[in-house]
VEXVEXMAR-718679 format. One record per residue: residue in one letter; x, y, z of N, C-alpha, C in turn. Coordinates in Angstrom, 1 decimal. Example, Ala and Ser with C-alpha at 12.3 -4.5 7.8 and 13.67 -1.06 7.14 Angstrom:
res,n.x,n.y,n.z,ca.x,ca.y,ca.z,c.x,c.y,c.z
A,13.2,-5.7,7.8,12.3,-4.5,7.8,13.2,-3.3,7.8;
S,12.8,-2.2,7.1,13.7,-1.1,7.1,12.9,0.0,7.9;
***
This chain:
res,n.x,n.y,n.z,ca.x,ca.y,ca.z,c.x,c.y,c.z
X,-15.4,-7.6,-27.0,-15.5,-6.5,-26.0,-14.1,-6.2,-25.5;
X,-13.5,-5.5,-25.2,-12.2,-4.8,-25.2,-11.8,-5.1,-23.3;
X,-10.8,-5.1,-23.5,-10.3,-6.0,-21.8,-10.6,-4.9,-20.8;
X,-10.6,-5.4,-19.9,-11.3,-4.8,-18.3,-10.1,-4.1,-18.1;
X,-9.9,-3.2,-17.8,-8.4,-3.1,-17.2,-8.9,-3.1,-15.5;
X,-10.1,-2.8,-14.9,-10.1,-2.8,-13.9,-10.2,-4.0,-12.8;
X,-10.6,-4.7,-13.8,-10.7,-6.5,-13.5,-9.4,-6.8,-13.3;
X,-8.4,-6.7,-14.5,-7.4,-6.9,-14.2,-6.3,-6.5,-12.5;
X,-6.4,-5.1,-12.6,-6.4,-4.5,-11.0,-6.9,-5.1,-9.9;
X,-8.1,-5.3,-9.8,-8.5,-5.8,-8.3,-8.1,-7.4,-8.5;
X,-8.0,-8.2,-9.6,-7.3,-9.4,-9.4,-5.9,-9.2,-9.1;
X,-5.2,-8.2,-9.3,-3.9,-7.7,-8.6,-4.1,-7.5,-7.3;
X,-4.4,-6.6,-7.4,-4.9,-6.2,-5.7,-5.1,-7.3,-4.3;
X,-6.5,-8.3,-5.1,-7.0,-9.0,-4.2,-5.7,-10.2,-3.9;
X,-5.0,-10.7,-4.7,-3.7,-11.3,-4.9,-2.7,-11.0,-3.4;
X,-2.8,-9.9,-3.7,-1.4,-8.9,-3.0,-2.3,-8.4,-1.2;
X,-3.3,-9.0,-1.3,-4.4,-8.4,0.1,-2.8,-8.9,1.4;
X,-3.1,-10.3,1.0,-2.0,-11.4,2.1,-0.4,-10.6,2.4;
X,-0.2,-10.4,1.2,1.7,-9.7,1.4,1.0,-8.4,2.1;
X,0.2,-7.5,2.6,0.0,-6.6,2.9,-0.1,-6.6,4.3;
X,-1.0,-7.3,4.5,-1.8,-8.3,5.9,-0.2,-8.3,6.6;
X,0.2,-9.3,6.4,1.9,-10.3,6.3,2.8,-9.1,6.5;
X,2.6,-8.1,5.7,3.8,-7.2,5.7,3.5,-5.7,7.0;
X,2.4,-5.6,7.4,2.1,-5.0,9.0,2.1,-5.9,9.8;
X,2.1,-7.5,9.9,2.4,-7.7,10.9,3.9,-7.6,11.2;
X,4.6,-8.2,9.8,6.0,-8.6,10.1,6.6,-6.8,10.8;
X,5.9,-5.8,10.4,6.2,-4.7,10.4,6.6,-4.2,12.5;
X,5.7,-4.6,12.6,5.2,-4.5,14.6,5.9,-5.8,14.9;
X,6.3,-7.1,14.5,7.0,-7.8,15.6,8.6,-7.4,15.3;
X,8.5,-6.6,14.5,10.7,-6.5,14.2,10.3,-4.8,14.9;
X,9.1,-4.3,14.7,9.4,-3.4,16.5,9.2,-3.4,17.9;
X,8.3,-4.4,18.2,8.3,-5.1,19.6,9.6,-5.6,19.8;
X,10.5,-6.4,18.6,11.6,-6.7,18.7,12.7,-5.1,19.4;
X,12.4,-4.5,18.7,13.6,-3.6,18.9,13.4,-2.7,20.1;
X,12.4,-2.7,20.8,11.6,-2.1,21.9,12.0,-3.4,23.3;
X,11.6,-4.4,22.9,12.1,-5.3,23.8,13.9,-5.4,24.3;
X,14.8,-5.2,22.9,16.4,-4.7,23.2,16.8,-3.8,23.7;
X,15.6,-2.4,23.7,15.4,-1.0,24.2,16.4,-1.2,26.1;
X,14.7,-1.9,26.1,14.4,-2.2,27.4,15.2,-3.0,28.0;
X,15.4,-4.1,27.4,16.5,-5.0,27.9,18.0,-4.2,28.7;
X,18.3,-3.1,27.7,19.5,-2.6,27.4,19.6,-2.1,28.4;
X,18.7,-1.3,28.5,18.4,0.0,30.1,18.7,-0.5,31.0;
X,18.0,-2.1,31.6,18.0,-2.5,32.4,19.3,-3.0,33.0;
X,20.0,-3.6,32.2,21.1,-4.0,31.7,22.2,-3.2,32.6;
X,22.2,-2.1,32.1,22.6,-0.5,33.1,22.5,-0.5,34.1;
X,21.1,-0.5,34.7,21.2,0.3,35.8,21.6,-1.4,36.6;
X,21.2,-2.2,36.5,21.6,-3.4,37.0,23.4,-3.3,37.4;
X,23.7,-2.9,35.9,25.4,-2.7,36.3,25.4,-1.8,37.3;
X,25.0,-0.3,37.3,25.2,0.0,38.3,24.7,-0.2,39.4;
X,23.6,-1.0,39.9,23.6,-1.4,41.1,24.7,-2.2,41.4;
X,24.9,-3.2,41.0,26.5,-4.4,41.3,27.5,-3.4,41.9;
X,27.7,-2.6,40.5,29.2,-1.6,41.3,28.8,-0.9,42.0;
X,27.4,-0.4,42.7,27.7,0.4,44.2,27.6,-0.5,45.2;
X,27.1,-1.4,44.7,27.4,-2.9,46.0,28.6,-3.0,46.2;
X,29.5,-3.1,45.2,30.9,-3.6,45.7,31.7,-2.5,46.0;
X,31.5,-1.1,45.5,31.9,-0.2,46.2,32.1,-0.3,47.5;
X,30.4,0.1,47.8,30.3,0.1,49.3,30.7,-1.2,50.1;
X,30.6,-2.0,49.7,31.3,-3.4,50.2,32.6,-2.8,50.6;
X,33.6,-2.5,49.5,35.2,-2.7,49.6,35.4,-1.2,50.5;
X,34.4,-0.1,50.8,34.7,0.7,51.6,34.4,-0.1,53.6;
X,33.1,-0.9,53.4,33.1,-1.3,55.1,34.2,-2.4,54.9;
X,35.0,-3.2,53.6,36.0,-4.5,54.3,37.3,-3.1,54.6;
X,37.2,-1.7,54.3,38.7,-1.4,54.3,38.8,-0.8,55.6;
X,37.4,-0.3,55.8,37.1,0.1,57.5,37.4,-1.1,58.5;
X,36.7,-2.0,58.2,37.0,-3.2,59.3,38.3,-3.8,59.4;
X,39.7,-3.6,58.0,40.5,-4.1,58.2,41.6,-2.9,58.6;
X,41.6,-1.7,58.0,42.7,-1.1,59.0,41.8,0.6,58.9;
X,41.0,0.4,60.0,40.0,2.0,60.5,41.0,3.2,60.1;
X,42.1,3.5,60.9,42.9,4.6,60.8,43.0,4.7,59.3;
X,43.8,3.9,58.6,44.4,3.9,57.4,43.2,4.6,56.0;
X,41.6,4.0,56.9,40.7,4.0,55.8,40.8,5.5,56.0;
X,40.5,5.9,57.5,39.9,7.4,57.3,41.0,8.3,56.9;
X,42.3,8.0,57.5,43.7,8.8,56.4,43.4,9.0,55.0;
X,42.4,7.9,54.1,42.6,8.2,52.9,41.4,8.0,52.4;
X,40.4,9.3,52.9,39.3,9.2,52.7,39.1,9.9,51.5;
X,39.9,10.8,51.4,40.0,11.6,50.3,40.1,10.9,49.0;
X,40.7,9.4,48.9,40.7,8.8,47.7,39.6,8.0,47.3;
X,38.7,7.6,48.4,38.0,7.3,48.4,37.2,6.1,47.8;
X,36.8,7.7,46.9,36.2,7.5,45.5,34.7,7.8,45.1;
X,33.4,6.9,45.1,32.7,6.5,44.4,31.7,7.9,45.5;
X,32.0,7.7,46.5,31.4,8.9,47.5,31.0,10.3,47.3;
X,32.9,11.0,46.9,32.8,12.0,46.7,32.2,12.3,45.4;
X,32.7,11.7,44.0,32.8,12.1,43.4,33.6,13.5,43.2;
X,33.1,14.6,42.2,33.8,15.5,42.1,33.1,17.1,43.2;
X,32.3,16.9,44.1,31.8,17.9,45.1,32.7,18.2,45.8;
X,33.5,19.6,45.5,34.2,19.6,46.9,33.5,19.6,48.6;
X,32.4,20.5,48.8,31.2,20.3,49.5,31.2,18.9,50.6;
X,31.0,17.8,49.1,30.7,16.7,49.7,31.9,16.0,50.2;
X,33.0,16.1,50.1,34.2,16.2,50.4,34.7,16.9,52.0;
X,34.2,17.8,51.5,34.0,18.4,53.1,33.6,18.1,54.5;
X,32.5,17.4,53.6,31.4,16.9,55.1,31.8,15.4,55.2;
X,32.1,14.4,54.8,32.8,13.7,54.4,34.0,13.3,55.2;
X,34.7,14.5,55.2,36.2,14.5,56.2,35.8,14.8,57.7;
X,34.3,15.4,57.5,34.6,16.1,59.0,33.9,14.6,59.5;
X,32.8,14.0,58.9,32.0,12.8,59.4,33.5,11.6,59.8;
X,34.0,11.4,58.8,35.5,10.5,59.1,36.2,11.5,60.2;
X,36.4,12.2,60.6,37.0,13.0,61.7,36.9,12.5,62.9;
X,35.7,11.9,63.3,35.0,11.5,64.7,35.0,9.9,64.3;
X,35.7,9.1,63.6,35.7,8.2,64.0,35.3,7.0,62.9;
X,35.6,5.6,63.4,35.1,4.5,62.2,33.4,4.7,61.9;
X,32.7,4.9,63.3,31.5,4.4,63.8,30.6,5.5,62.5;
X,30.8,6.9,62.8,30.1,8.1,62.1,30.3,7.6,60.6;
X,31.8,7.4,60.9,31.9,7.3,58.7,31.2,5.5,58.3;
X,31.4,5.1,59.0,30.3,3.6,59.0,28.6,3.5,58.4;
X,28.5,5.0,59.6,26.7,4.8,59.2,26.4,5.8,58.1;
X,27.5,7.0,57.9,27.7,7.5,56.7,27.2,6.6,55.6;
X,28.5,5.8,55.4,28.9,4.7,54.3,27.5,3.9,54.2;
X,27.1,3.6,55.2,25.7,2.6,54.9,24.1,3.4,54.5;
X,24.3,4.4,55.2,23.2,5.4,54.8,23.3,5.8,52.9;
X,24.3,6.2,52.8,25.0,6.4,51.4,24.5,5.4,50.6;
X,25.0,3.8,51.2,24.8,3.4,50.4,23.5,2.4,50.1;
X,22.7,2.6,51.2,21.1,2.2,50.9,20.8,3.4,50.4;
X,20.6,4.5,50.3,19.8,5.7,49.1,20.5,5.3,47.8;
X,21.1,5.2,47.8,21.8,5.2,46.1,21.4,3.7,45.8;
X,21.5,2.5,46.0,21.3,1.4,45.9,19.5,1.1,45.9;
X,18.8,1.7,46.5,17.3,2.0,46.3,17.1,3.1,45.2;
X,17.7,3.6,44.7,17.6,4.8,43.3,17.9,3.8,42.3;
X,19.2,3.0,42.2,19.0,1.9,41.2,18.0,1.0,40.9;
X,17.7,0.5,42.0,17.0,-0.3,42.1,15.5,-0.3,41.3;
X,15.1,0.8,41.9,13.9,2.2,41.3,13.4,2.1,40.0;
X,15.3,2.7,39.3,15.4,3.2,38.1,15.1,1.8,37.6;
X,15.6,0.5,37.8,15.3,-0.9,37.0,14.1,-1.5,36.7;
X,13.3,-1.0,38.2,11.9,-1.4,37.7,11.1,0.1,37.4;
X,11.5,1.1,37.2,10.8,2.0,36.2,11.6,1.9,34.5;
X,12.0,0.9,34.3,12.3,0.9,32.9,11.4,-0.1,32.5;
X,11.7,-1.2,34.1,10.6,-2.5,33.0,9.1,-2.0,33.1;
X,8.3,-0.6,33.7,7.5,-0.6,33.9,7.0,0.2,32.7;
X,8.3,1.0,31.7,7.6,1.6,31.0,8.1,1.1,29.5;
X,9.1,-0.1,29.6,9.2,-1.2,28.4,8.1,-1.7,28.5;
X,6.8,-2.2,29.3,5.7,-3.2,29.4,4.8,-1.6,28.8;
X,4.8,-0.6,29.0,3.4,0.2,28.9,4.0,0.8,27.5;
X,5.3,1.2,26.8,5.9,0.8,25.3,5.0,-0.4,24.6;
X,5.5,-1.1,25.0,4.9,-2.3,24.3,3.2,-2.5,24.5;
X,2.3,-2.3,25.5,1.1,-2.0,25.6,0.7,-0.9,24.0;
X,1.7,0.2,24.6,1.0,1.3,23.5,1.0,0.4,21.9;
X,2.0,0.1,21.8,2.4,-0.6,20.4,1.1,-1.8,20.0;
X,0.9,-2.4,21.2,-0.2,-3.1,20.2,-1.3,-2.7,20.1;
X,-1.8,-1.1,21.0,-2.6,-0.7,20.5,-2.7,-0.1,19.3;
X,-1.2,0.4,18.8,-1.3,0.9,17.7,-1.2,0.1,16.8;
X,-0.9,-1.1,16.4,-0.8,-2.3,15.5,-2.5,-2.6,14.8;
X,-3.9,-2.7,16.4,-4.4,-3.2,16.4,-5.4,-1.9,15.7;
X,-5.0,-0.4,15.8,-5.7,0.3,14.6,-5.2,0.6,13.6;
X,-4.0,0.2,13.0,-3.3,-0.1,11.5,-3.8,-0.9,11.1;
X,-4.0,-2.4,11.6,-4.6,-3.5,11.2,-6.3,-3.2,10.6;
X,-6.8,-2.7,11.9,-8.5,-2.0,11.1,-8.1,-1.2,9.8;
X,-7.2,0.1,9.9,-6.7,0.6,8.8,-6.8,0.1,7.5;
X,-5.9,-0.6,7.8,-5.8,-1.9,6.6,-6.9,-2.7,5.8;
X,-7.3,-3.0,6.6,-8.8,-3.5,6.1,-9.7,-2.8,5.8;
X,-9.7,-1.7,6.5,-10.9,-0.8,5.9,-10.5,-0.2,4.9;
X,-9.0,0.0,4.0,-8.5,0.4,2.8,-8.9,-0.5,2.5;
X,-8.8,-1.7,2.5,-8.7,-2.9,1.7,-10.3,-2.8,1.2;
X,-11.1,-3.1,2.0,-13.1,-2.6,1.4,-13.3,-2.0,0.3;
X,-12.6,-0.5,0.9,-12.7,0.5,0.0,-12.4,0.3,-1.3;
X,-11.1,-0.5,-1.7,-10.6,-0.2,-2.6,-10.9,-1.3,-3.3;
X,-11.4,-2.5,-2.9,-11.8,-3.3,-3.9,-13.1,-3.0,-4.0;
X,-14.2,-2.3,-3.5,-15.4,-1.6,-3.7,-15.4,-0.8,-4.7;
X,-14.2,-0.2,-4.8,-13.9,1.0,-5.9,-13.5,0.4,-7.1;
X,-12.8,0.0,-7.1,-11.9,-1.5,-8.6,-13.4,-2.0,-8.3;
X,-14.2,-2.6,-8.1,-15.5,-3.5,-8.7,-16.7,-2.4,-9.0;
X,-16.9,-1.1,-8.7,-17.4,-0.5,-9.2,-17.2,0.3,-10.6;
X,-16.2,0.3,-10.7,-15.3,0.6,-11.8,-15.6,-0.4,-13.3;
X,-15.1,-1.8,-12.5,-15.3,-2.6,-13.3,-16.5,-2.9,-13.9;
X,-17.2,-2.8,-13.5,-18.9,-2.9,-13.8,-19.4,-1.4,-14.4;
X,-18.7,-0.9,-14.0,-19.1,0.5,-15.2,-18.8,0.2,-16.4;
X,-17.2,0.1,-16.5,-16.7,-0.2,-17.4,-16.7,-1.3,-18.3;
X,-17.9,-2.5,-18.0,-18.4,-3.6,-18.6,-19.6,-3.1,-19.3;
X,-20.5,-2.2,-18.2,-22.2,-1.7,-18.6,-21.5,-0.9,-19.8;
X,-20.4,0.3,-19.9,-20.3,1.1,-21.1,-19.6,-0.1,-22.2;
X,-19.1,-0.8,-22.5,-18.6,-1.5,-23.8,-19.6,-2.4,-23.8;
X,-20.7,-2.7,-22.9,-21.4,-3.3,-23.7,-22.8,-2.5,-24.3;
X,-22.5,-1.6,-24.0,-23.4,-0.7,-25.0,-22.9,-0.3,-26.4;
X,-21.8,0.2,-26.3,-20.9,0.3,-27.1,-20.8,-0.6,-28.3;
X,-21.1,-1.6,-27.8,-21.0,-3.0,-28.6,-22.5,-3.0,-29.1;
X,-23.7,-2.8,-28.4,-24.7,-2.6,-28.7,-25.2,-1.6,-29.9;
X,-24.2,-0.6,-29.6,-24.6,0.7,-30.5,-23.9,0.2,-31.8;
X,-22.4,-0.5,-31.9,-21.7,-0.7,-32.9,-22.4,-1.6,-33.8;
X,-23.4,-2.9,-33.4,-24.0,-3.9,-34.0,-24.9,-3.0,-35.0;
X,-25.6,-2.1,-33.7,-26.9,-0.7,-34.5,-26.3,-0.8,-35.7;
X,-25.1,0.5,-35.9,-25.3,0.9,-36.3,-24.8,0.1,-38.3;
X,-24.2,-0.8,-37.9,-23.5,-2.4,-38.8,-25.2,-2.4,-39.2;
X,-26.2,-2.6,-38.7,-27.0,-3.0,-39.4,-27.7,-1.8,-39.7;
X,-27.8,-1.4,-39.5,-28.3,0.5,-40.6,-27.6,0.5,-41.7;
X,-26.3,0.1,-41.3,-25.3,0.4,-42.8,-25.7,-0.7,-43.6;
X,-26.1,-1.6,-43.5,-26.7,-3.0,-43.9,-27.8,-3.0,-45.0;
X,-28.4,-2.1,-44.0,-30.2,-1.6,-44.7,-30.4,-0.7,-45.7;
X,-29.2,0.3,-45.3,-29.1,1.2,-46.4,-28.6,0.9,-47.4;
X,-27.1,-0.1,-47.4,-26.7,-0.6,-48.8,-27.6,-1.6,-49.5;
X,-29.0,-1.7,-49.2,-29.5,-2.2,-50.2,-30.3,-2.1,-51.1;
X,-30.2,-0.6,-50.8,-31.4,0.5,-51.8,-32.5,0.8,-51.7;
X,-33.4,0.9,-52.8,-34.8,1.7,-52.8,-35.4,2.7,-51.8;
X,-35.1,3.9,-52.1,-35.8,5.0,-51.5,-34.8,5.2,-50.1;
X,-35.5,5.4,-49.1,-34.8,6.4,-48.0,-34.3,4.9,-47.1;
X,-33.0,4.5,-47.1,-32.4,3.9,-46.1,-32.4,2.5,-47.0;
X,-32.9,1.9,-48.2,-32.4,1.1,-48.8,-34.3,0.6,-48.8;
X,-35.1,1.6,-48.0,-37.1,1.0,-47.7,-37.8,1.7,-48.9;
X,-38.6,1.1,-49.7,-39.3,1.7,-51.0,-40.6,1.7,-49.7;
X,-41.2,2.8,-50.4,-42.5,3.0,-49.8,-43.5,1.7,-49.2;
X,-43.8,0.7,-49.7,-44.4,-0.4,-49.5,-43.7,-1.5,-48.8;
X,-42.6,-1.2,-48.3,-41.2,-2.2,-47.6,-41.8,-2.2,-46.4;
X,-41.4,-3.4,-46.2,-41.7,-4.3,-44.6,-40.1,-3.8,-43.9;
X,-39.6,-3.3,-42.8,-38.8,-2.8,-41.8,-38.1,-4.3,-41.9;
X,-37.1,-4.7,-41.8,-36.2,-5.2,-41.5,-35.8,-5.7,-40.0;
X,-35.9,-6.8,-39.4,-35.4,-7.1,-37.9,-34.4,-6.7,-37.3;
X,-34.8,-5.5,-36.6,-33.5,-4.6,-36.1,-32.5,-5.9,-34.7;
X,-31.7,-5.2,-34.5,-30.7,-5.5,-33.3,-30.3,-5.1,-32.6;
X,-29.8,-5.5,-31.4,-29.4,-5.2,-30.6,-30.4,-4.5,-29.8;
X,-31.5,-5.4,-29.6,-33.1,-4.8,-28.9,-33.5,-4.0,-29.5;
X,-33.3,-3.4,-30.5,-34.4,-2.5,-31.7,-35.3,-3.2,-32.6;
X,-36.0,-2.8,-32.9,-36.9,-3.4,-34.3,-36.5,-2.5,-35.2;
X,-36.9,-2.9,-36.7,-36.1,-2.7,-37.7,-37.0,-0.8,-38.2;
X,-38.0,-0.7,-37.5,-38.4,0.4,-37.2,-37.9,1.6,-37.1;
X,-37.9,1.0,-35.3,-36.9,1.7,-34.5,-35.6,2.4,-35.1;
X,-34.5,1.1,-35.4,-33.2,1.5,-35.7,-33.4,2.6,-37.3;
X,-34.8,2.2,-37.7,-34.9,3.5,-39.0,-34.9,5.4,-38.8;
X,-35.7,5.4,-37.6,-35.8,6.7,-37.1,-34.7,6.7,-36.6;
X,-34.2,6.3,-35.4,-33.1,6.8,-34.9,-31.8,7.2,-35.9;
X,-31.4,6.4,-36.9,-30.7,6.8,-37.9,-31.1,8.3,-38.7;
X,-32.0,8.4,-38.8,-32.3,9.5,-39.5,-32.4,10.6,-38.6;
X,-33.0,10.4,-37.2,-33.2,12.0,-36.5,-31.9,11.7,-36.0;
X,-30.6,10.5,-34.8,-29.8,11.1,-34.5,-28.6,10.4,-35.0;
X,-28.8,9.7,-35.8,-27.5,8.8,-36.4,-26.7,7.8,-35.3;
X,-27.9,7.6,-34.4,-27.1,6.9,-32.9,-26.4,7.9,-32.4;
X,-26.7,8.7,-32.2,-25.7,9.9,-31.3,-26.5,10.1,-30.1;
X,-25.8,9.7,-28.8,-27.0,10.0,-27.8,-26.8,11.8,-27.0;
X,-26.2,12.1,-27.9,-25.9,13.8,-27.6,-26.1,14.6,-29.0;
X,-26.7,14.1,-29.6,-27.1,15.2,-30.8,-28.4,16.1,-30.3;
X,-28.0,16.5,-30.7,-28.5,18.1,-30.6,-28.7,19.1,-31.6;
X,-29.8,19.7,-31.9,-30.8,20.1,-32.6,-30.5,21.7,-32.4;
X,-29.7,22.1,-33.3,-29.2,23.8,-32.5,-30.6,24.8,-33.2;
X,-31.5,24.5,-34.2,-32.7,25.1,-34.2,-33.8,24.7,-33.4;
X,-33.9,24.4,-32.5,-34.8,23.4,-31.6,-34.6,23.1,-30.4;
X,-35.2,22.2,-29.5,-35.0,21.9,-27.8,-35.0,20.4,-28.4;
X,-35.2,20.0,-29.7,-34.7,18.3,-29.9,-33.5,17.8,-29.6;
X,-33.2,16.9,-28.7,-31.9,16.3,-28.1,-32.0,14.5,-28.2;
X,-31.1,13.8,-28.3,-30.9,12.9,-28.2,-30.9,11.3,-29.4;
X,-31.0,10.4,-29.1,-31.6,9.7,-29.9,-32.5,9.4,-30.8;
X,-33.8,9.8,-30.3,-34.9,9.9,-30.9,-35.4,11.3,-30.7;
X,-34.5,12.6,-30.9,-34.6,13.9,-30.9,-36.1,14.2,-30.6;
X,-36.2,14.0,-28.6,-37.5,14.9,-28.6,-37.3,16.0,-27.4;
X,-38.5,16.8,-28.4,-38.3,17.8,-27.5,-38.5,18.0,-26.0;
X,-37.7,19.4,-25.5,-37.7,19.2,-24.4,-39.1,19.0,-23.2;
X,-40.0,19.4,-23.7,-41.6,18.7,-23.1,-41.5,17.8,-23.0;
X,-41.5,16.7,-24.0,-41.7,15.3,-23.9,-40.5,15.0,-23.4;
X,-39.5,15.1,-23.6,-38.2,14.8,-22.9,-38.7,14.8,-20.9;
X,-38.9,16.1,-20.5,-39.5,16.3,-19.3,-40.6,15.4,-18.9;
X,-41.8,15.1,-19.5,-42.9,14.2,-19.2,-42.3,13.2,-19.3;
X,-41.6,12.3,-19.7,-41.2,10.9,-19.4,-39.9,10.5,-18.7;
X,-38.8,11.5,-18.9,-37.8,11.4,-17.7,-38.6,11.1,-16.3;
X,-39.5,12.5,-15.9,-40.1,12.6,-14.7,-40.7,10.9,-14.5;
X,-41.4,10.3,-15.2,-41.8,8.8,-15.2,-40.9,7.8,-14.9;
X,-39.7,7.9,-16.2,-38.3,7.0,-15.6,-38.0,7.0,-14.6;
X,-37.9,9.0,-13.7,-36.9,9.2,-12.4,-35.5,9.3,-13.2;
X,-35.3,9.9,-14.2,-33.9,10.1,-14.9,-34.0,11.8,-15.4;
X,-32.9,12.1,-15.5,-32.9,13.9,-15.9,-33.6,14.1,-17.8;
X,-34.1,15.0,-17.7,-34.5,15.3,-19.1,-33.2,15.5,-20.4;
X,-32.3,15.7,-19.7,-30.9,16.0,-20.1,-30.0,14.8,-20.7;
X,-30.3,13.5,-19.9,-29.6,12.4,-20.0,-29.0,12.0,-21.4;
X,-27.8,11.5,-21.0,-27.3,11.2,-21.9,-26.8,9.5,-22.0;
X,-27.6,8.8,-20.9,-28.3,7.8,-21.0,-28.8,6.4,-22.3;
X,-27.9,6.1,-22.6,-28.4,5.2,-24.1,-29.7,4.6,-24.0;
X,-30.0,3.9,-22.9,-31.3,3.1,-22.8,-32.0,4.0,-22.2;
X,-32.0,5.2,-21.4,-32.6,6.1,-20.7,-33.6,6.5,-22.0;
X,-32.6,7.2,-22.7,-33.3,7.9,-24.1,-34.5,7.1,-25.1;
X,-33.6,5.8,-24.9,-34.8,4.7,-25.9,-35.6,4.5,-25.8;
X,-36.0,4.2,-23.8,-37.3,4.3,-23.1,-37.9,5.5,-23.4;
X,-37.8,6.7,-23.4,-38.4,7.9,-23.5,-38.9,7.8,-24.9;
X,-38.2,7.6,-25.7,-38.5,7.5,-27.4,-39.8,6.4,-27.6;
X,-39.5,5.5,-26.8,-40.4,4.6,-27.2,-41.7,4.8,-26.4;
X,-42.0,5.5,-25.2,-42.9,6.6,-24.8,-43.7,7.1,-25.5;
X,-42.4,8.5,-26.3,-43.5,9.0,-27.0,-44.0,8.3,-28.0;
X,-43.6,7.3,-28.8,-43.7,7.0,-30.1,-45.1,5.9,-29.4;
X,-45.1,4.8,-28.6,-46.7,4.8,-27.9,-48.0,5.7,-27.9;
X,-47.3,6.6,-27.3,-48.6,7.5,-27.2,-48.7,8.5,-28.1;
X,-48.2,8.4,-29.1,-48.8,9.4,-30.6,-48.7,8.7,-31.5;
X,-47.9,7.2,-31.9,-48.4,6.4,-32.8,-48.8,5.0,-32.8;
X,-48.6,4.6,-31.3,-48.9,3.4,-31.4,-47.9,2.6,-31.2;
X,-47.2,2.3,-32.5,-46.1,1.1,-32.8,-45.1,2.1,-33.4;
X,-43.9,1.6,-33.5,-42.7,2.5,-34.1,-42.6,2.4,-35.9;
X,-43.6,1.3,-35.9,-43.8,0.9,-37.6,-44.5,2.3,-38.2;
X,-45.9,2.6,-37.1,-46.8,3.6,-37.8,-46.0,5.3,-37.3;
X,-45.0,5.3,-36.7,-44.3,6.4,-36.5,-43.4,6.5,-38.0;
X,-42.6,5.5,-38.0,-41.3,5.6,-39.8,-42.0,5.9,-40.3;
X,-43.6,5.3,-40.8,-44.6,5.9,-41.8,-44.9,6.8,-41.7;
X,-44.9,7.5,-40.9,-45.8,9.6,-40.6,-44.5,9.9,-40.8;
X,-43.4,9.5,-40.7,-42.1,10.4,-40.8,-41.5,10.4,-42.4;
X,-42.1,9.3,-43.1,-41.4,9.1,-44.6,-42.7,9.7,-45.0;
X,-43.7,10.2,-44.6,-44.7,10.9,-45.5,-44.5,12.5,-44.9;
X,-43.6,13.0,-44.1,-43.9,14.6,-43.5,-42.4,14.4,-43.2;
X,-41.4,13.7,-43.7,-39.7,14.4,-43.2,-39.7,14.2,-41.3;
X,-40.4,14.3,-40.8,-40.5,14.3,-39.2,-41.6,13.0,-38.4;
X,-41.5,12.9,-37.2,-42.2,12.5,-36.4,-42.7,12.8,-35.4;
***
């Protein structure tokens, strides 16, 4: 019998299931990994900038508390306040105009809003590095079904395959034995197929009787697609399409089939019910050419 190639495959396959499995996980923890540095990173930031407007604003109330005049003379250099608004600059100089007290609560107002914005921003990163990472194992956890449900499929398919492709070579093998022993019967002479008129049939094979394997040779030479182009005779045991119809319909198989054992059952049907045995069929057929 000639090698499976499909056998071969799903033993590849089923082999390789594990590095697959192994290779979506490893796939989702080196990106939780990189989603987790994401996050890390961000936070990282805004953390820095909270510190520096702490010490900002720090080193603006130690420069107020240690020399007032001097701070509000050089308010303008300020810094971290104005930035680049002239505007804010403006209002700024006029709030330092009236005094330590006004640019004081400026300075502290300033810098609780901005210090609560960072703050904010840190835990809306860790809030959406945790729902990142939420999403991700939801999506791990339908790759993974993915996975497996390829995985069903496909060794469903490779074993269906395989099993086709066992049922056809071993027919094949069946028909090959056939037809070794037709060539058998005929190389040994007398009359039609090597059978003198008064010859006992020969023990057929490959589930035939030596009968059997006589007609089929002669109406289709083992051909389960011969075809009769003066005629509706098809098949194996070339019957016509009536009888082909009445016993398919019995099987539950198409009249058409091209079915090896489909056909044999049918043949062996008709050859029942118009002669009996397949013995007293070769005999009506070596006395009239037909059956």
């Amino acid at each position: 019998m000639p090698t499976d190639p499909y056998a071969a495959q799903l033993a590849s396959f089923t082999a390789s299931k594990g590095n697959a499995r192994r290779g979506l996980v490893d796939l989702y923890k080196l990106r939780k990994k990189e989603l987790s540095a994401t996050g890390k990173a961000n936070r990282g930031l805004w953390e820095d900038t909270y510190n520096r407007l702490n010490t900002s604003y720090g080193a603006g109330d130690s420069a107020l508390a240690a020399a007032p005049g001097q701070a509000l003379s050089a308010v303008s250099s300020s810094g971290y306040n104005l930035g680049s608004d002239p505007n804010q600059f403006k209002d700024l100089t006029a709030i330092a105009s009236r005094g330590v007290e006004p640019y004081r609560g400026y300075n502290a107002a300033m810098r609780g809003a901005e210090l609560a914005r960072a703050k904010s921003s840190v835990g809306e990163e860790i809030g959406a590095t945790r729902y990142a990472q939420e999403g991700l194992g939801r999506e791990q956890s339908a790759a993974q079904a993915e996975l497996e449900s390829g995985i069903i499929d496909t060794v469903g398919m490779l074993q269906q395959a395989s099993s086709q492709f066992q049922s056809q070579a071993a027919l094949q093998a069946q028909q090959q034995a056939y037809l070794r022993q037709l060539t058998a019967n005929m190389a040994g002479g007398g009359g039609q197929g090597g059978l003198g008129q008064g010859q006992p049939f020969p023990q057929g094979k490959g589930g035939l009787s030596g009968a059997e394997q006589w007609i089929i040779q002669r109406e289709s030479s083992g051909r389960t697609t011969a075809d009769n182009p003066t005629s509706t005779a098809f098949g194996l045991g070339q019957l016509l399409i009536s009888n082909r119809r009445k016993y398919a319909s019995a099987l539950g198989v198409s009249p058409d089939t091209t079915d090896y054992n489909a056909q044999l059952q049918m043949m062996r049907m008709y050859i029942r019910d118009r002669y009996g045995t397949a013995e007293n069929a070769a005999a009506f057929w070596r006395a009239h050419g037909w059956y």
